[in-house]
DSSP file (Angstrom, degrees, kcal/mol; ACC not computed):
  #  RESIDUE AA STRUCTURE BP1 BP2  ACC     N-H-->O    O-->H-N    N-H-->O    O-->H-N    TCO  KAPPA ALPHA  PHI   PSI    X-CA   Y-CA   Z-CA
    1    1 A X              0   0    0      0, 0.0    11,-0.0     0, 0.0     0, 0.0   0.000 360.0 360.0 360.0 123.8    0.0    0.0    0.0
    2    2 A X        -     0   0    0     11,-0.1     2,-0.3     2,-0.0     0, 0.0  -0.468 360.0-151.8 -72.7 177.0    1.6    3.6   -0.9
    3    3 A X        -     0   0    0      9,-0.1     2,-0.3    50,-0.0     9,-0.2  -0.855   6.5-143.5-133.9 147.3    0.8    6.5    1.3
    4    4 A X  E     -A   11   0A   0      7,-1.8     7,-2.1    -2,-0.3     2,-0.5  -0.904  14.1-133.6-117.3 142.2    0.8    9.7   -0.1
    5    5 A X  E     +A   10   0A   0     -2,-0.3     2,-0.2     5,-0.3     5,-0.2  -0.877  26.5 169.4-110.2 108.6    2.0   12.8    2.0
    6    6 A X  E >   -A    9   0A   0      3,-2.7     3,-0.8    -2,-0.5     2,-0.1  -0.467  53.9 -67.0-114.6 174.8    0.4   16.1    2.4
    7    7 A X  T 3  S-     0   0    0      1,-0.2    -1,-0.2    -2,-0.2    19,-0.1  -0.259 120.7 -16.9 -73.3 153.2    0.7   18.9    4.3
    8    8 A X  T 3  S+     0   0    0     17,-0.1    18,-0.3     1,-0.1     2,-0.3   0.872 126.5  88.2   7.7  57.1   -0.3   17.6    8.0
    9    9 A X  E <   -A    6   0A   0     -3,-0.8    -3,-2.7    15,-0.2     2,-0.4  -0.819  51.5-173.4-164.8 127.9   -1.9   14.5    6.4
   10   10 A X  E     +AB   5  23A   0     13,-2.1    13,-2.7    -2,-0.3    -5,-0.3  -0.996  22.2 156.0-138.5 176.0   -1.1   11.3    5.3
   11   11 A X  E     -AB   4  22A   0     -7,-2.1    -7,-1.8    -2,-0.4    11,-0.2  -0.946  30.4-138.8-165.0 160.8   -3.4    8.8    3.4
   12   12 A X  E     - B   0  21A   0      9,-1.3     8,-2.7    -2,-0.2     9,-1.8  -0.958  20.2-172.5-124.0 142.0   -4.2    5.7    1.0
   13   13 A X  E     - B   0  19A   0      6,-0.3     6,-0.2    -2,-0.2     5,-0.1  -0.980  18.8-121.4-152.0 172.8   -6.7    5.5   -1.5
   14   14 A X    >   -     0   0    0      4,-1.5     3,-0.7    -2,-0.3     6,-0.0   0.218  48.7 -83.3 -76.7-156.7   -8.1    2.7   -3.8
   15   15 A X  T 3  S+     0   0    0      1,-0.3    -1,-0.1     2,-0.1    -2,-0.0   0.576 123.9  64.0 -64.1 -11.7   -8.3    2.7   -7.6
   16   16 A X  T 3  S-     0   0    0      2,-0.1    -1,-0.3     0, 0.0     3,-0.1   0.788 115.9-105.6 -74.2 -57.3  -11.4    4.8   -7.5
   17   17 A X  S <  S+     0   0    0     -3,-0.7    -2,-0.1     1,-0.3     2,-0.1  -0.038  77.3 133.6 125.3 -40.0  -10.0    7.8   -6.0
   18   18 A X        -     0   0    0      1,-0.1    -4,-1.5    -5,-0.1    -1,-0.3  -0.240  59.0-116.8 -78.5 129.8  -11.5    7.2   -2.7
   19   19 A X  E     +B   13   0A   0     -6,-0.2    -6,-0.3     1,-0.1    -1,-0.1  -0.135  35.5 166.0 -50.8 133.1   -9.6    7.4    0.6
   20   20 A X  E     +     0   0A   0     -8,-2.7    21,-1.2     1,-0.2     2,-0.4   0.281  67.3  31.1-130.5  13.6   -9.2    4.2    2.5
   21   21 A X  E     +BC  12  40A   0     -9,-1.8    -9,-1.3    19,-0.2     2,-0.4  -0.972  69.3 161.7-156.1 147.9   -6.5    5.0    5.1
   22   22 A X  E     -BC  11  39A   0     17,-2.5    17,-3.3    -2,-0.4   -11,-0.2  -0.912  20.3-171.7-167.8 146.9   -5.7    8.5    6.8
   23   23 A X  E     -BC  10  38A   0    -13,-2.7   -13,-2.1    -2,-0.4     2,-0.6  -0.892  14.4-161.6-118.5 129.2   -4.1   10.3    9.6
   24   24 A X  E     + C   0  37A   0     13,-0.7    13,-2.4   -15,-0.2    12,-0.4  -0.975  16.6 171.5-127.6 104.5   -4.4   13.6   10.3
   25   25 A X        -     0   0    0     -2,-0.6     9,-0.3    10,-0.2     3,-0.2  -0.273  13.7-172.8-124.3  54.1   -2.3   16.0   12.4
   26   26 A X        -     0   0    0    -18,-0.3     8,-1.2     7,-0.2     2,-0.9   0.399  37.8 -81.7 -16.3 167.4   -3.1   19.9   12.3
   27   27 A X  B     -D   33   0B   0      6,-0.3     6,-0.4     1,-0.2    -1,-0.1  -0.765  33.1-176.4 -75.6 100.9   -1.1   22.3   13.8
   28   28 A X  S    S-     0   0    0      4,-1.3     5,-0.2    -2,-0.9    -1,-0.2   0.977  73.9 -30.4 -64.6 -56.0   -1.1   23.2   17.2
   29   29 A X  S    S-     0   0    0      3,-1.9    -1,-0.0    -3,-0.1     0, 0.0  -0.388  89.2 -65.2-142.6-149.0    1.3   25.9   17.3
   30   30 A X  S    S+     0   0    0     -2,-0.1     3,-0.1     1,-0.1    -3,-0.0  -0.390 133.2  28.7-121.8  29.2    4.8   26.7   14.9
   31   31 A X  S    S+     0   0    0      1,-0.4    36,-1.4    36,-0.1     2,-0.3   0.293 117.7  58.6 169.6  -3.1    6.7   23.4   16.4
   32   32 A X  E     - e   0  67B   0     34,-0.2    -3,-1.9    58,-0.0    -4,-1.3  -0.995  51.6-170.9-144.8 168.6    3.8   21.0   17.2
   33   33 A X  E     -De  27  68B   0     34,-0.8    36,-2.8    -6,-0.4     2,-0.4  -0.678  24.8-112.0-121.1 164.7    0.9   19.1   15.8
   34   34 A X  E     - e   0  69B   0     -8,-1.2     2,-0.3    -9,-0.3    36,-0.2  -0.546   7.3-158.1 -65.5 134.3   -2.4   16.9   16.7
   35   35 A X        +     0   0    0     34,-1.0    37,-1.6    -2,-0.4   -10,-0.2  -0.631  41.5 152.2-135.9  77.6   -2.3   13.6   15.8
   36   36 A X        +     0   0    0    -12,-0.4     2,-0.5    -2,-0.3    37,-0.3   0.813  47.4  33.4 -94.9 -33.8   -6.1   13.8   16.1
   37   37 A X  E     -C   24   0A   0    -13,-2.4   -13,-0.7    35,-0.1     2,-0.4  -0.882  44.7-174.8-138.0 154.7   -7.5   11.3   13.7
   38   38 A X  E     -C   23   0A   0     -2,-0.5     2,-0.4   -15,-0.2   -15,-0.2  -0.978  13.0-170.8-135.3 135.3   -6.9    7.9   12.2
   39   39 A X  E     +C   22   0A   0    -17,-3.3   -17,-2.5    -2,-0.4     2,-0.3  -0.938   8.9 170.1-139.8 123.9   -9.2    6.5    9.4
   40   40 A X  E     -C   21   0A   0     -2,-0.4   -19,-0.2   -19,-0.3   -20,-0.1  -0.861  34.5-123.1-125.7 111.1   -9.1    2.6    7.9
   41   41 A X    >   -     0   0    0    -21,-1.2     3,-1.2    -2,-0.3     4,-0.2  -0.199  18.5-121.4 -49.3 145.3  -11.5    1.3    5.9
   42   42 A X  T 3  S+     0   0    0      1,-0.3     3,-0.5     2,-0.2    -1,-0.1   0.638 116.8  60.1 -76.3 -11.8  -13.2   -1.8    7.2
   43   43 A X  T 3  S+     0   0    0      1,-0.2    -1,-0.3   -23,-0.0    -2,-0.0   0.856 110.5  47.1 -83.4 -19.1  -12.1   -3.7    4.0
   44   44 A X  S <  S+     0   0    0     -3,-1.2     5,-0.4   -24,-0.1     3,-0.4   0.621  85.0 129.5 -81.4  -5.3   -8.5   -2.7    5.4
   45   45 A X        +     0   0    0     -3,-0.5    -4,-0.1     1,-0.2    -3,-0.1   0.297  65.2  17.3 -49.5 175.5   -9.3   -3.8    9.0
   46   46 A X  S    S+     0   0    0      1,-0.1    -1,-0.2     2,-0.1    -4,-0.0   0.762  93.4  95.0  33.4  54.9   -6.6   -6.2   10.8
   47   47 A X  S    S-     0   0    0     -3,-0.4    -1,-0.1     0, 0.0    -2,-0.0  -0.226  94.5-112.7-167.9  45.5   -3.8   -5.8    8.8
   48   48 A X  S  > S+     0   0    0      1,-0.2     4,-1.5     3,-0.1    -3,-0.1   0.400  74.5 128.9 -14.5  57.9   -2.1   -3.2   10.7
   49   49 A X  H  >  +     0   0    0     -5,-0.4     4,-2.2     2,-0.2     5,-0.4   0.915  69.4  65.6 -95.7 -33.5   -2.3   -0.1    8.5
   50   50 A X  H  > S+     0   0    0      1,-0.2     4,-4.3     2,-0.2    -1,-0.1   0.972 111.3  49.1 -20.5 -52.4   -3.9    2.3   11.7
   51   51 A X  H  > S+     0   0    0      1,-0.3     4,-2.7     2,-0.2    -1,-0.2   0.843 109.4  41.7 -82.4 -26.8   -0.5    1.4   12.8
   52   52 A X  H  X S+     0   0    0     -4,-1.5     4,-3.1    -3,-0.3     5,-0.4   0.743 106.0  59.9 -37.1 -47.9    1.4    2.2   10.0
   53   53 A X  H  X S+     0   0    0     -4,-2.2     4,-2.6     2,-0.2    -2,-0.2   0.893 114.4  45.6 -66.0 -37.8   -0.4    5.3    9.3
   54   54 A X  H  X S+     0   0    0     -4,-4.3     4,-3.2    -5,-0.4    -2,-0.2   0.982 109.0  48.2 -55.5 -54.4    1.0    6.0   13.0
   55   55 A X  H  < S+     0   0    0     -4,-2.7     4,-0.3     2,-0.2    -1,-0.2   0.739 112.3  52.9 -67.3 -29.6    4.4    4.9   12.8
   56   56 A X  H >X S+     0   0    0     -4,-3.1     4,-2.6     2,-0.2     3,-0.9   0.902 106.7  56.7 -79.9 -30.2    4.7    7.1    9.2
   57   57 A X  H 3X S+     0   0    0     -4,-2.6     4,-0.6    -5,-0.4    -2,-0.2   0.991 107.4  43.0 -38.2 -70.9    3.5   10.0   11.0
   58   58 A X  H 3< S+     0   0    0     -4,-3.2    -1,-0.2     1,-0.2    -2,-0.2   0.465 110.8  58.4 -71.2   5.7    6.1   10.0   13.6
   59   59 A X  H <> S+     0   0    0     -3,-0.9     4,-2.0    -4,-0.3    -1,-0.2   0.710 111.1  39.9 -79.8 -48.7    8.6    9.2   11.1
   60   60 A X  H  < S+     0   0    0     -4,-2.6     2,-0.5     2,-0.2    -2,-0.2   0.243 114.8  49.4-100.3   5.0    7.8   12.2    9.3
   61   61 A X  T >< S+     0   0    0     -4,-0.6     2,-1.7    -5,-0.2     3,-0.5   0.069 112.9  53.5-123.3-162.3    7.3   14.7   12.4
   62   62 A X  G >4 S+     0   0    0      4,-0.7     3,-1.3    -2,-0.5    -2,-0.2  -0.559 107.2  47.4 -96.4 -57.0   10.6   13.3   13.6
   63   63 A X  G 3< S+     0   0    0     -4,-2.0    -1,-0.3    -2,-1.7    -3,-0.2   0.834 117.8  42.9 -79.1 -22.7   12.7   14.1   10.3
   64   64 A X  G <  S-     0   0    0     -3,-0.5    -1,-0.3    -5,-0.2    -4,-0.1   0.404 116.6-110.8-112.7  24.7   11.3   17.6   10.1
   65   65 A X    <   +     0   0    0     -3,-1.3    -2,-0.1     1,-0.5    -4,-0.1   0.212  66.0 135.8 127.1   5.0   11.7   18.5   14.0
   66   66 A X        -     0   0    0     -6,-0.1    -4,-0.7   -34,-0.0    -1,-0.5  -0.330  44.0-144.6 -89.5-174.6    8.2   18.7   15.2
   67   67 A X  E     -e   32   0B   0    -36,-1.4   -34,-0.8    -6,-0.1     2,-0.3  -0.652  15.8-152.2-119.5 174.1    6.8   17.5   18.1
   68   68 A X  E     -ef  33  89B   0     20,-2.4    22,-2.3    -2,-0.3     2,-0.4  -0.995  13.3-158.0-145.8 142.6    2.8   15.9   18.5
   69   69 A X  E     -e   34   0B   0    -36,-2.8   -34,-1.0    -2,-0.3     2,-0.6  -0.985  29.3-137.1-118.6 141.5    0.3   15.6   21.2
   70   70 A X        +     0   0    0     -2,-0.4   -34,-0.2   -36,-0.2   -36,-0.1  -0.913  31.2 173.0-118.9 106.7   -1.9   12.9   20.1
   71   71 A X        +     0   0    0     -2,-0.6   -35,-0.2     4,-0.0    -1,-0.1   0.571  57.1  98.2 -65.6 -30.2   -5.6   13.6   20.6
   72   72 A X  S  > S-     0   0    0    -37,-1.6     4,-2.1     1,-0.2     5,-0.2  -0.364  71.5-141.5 -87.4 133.6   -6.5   10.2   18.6
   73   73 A X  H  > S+     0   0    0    -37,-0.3     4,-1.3     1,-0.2     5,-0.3   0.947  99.6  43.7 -77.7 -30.3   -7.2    7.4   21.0
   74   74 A X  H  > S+     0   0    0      2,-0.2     4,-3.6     1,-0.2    -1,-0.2   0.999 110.5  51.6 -65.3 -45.6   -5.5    4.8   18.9
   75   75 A X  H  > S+     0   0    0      1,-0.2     4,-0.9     2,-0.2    -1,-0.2   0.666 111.9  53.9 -69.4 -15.4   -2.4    7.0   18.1
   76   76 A X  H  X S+     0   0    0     -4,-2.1     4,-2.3     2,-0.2     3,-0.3   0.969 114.8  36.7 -62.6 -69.6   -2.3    7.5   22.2
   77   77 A X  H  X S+     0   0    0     -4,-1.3     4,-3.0     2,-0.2    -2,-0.2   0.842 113.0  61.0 -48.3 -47.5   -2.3    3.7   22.9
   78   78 A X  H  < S+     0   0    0     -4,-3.6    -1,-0.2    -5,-0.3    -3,-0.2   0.943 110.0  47.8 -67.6 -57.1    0.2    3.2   19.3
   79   79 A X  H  < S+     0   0    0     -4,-0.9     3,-0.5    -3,-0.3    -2,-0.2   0.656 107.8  51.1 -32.2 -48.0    2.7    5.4   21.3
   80   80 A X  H  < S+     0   0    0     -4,-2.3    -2,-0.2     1,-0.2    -3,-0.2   0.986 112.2  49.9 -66.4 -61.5    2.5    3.5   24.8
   81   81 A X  S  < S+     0   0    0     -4,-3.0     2,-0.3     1,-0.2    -2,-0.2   0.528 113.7  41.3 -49.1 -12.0    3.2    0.7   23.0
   82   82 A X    >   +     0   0    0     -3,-0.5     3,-0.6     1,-0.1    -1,-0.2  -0.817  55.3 167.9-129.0 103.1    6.4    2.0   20.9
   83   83 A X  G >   +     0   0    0     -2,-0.3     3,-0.8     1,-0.2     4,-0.1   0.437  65.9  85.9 -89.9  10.2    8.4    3.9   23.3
   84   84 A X  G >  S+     0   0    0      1,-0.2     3,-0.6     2,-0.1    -1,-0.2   0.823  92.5  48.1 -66.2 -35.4   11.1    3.8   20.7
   85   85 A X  G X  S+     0   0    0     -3,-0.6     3,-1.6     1,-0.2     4,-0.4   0.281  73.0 118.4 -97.4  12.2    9.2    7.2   19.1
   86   86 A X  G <   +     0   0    0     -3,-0.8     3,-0.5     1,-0.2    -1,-0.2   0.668  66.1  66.6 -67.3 -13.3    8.9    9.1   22.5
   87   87 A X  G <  S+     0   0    0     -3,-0.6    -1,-0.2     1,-0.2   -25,-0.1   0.423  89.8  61.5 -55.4  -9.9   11.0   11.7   21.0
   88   88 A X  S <  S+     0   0    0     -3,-1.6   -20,-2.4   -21,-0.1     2,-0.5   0.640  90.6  89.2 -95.8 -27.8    8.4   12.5   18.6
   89   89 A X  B    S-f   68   0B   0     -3,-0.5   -20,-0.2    -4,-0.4   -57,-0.0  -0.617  76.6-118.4-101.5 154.2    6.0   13.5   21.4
   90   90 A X        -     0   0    0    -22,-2.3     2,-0.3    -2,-0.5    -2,-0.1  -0.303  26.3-123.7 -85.4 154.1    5.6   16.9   23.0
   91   91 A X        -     0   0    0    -22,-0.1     2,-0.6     1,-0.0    -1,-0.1  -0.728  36.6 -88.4 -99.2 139.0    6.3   17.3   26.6
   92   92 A X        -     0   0    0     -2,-0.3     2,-1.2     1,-0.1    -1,-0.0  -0.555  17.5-145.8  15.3  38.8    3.6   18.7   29.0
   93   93 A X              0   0    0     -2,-0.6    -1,-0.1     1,-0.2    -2,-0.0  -0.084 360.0 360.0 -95.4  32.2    3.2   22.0   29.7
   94   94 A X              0   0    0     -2,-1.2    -1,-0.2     0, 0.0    -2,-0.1   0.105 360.0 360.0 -48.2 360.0    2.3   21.6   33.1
């Protein structure tokens, strides 16, 4: 499956045009993002592309210096589970 890469978006879709995978992370501020939704089409279910979509996200906020607070309940949970990408994620502001 490609993904194509947009400004705070990245996505699949089938041969139709139609999207069948997304993430979506707006801008918070000038040095972080949301990572507020994550989108799989049920013909895609169980076949870990949510987590993919996650893992390219934080690939791609990593290489260009931002930071994310993740709104998305999976992309919270996809983050506990890789603490290899904890760099990726914005600290507090407590």
């Amino acid at each position: 499956m490609e993904f194509y890469y947009t400004m705070n978006r990245i996505y699949a879709t089938n041969e139709a045009g139609d999207t069948i995978a997304e993430i979506t992370f707006p801008p918070v501020d000038s040095t972080t993002v949301n990572i507020d939704h994550t989108f799989v089409d049920d013909s895609l279910r169980g076949q870990g592309v949510a987590g993919k979509l996650v893992q390219a996200s934080a690939e791609s906020l990593r290489r260009s210096g931002k930071k994310a607070v993740a709104t998305c309940s999976y992309a919270q949970k996809w983050f506990e589970k890789h603490p290899e990408y904890s760099d990726v994620l914005a600290r507090s502001r407590e």
